[in-house]
N, C-alpha and C positions, 0 to 999 in steps of 0.2 A: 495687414499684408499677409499673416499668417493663413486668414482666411480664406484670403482672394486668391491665393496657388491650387487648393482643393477644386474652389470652382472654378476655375482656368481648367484644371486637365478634366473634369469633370465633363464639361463643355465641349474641350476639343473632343472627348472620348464618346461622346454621343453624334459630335458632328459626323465623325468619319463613318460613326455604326450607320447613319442615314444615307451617307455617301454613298458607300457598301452597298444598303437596300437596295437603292434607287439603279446602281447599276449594276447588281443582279435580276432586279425585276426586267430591265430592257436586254439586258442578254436573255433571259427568259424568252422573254416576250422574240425574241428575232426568232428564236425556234418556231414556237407555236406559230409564229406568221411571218414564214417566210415571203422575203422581197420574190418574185417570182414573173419574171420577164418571156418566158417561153410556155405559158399558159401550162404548166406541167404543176401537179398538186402536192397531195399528201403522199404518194408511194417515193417520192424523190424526198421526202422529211429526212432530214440529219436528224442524232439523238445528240443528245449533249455529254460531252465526253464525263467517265466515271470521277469521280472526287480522287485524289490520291489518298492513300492509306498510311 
């Protein structure tokens, strides 16, 4: 049992880091390709807001 708690949070701790990934790469990704309903392109590109410090 002493074992099995290390790789319990071990586990959870990689799940969420993937989690994480995956939904920074499609918030990424909504930038670089914008949904775009009025034929209107890249000069209407949002940036993505700065990181907080």
């Amino acid at each position: 049992m002493a074992r099995l708690i290390p790789l319990i949070l071990i586990a959870l701790a990689v799940w969420f880091w993937l989690r994480a990934r995956r939904k920074t790469a499609a918030y990424m990704a909504s930038y670089e390709h914008p949904t775009d309903r009025h034929g209107e392109g890249d000069e209407q590109r949002r940036e993505p807001p700065a990181p907080a410090a």
